[in-house]
C-alpha positions as CSV (number, residue, x, y, z in Angstrom):
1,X,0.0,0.0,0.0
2,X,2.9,3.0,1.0
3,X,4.7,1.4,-2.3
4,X,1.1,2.1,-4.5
5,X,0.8,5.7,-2.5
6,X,4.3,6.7,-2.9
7,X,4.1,5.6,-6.6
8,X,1.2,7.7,-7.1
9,X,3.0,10.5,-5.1
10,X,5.4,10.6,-7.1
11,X,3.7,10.4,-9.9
12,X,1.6,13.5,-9.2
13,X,5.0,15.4,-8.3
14,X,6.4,14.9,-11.0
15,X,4.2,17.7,-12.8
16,X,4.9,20.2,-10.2
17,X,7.9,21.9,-11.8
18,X,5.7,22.0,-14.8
19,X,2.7,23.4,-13.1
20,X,4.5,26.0,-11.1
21,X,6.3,27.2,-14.4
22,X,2.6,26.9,-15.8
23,X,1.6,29.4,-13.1
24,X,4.7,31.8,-13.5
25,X,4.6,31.9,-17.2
26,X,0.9,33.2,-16.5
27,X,1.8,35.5,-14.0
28,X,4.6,36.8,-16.3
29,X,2.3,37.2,-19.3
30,X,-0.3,39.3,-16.8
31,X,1.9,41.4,-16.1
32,X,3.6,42.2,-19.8
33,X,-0.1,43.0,-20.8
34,X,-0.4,45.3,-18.1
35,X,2.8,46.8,-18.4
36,X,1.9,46.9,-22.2
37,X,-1.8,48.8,-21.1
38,X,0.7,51.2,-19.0
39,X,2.8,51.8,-22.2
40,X,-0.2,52.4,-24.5
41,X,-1.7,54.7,-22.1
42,X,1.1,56.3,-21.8
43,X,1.7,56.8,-26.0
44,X,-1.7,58.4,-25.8
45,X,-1.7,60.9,-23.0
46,X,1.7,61.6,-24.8
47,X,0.3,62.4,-28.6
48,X,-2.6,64.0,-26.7
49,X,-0.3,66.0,-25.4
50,X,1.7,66.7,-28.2
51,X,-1.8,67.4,-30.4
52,X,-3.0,70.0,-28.3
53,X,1.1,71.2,-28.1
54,X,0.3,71.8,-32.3
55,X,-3.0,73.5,-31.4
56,X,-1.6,75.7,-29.2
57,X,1.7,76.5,-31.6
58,X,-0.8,76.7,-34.3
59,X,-2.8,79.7,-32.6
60,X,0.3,81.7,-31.6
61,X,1.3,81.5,-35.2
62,X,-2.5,82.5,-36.2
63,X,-2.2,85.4,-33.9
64,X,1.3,86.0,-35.3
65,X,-0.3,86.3,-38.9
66,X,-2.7,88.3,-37.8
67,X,-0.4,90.9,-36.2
68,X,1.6,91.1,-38.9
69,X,-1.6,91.9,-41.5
70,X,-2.6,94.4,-38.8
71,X,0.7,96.4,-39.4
72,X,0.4,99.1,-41.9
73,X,3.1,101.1,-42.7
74,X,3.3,105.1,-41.9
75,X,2.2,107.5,-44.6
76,X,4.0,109.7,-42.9
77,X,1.3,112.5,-42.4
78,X,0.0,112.8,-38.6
79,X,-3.3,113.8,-39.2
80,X,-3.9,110.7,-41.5
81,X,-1.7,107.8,-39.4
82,X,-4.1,108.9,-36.8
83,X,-7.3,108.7,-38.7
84,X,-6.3,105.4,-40.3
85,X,-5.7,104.0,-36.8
86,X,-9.0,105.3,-35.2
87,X,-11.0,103.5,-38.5
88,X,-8.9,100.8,-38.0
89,X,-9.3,100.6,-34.2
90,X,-13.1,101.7,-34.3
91,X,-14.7,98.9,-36.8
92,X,-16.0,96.5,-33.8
93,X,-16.8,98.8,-31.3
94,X,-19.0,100.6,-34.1
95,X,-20.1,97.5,-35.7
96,X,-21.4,96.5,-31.5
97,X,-22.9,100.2,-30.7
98,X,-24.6,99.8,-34.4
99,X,-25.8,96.2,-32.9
100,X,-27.2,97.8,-29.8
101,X,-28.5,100.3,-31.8
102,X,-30.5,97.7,-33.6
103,X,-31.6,95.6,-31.0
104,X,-32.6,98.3,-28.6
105,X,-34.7,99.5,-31.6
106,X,-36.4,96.1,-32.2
107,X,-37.1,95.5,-28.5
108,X,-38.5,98.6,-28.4
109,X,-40.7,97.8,-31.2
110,X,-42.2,94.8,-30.1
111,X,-42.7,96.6,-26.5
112,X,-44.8,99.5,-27.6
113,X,-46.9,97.1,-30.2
114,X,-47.7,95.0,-27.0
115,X,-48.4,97.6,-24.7
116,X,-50.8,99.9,-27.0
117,X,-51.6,98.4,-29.9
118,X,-52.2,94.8,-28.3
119,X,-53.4,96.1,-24.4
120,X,-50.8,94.1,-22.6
121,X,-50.0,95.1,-19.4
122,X,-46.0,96.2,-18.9
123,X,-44.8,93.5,-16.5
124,X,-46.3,91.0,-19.4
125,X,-44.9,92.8,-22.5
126,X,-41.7,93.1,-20.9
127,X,-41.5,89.2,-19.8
128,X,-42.7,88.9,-23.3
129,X,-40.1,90.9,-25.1
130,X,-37.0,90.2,-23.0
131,X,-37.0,86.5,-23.1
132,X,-34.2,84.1,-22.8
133,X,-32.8,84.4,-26.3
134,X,-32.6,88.1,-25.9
135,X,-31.0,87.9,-22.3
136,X,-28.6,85.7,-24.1
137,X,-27.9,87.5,-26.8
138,X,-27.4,90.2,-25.0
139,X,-25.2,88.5,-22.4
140,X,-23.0,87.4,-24.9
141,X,-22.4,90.6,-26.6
142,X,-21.3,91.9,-23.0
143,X,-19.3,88.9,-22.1
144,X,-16.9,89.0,-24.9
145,X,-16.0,92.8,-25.1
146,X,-15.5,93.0,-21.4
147,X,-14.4,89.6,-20.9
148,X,-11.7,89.9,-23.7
149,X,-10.7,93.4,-21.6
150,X,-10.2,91.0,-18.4
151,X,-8.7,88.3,-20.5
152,X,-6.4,91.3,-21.7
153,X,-5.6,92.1,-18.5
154,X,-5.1,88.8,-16.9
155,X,-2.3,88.4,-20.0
156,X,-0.8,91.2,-18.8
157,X,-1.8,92.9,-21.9
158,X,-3.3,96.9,-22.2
């Protein structure tokens, strides 16, 4: 009986070395896929990186451009450099005030029409007329000219 059980023991031992290397080569493998997961994630933080490293390069060279076309040369009369540089400077902040112009014009419109020709009491007309388009249209208009002055200044800009 010990020589039938110690036969099969040994038996049944005799695949351990195999088994255990079974186990390690699996362990091994496990780990060079994760270490492979690492290295992929790594490649694509790094091109994401290096994408928005273009974007950014390509916007300083956009502003760069831009710059550049803004230059004018000097005609060399002051009266004339100066009213070239007010036009110049002028066309958004005239193209807004003709904006508000508009708009105030428009809302004002629709406001009277309610109020007499319709017979809508002013709390409703208003509610009416400034709705939430117009709030944000008009909040948007705001936002950029004196957020771009605070984005100026946070630059370190004028």
């Amino acid at each position: 009986m010990i020589t039938l059980l110690g036969s099969l023991l040994g038996f049944v031992t005799s695949f351990a070395p195999d088994f255990l290397g079974y186990v390690r080569e699996r362990g091994d493998r496990a780990h060079e896929l994760a270490v492979m997961r690492l290295q992929i994630e790594a490649q694509e933080r790094l091109q994401a990186q290096r994408l928005e490293e273009i974007n950014v390069a390509a916007d300083i060279g956009e502003a760069r451009a831009l710059q550049r076309a803004a230059r004018r040369q000097a005609t060399g009369v002051a009266w004339v450099d100066a009213a070239l540089e007010l036009l110049i400077s002028s066309v958004r902040p005239v193209i807004t005030y003709a904006y508000f112009a508009l708009f105030a014009a428009v809302k004002g419109t629709q406001l009277y029409a309610l109020i007499v020709l319709y017979d809508a009491a002013a709390h409703t007309a208003l509610a009416t007329v400034w709705d939430e388009t117009s709030q944000a249209t008009f909040a948007a208009v705001l936002s950029f000219w004196f957020g771009q002055r605070a984005m100026q200044r946070f630059r370190g800009g004028a």
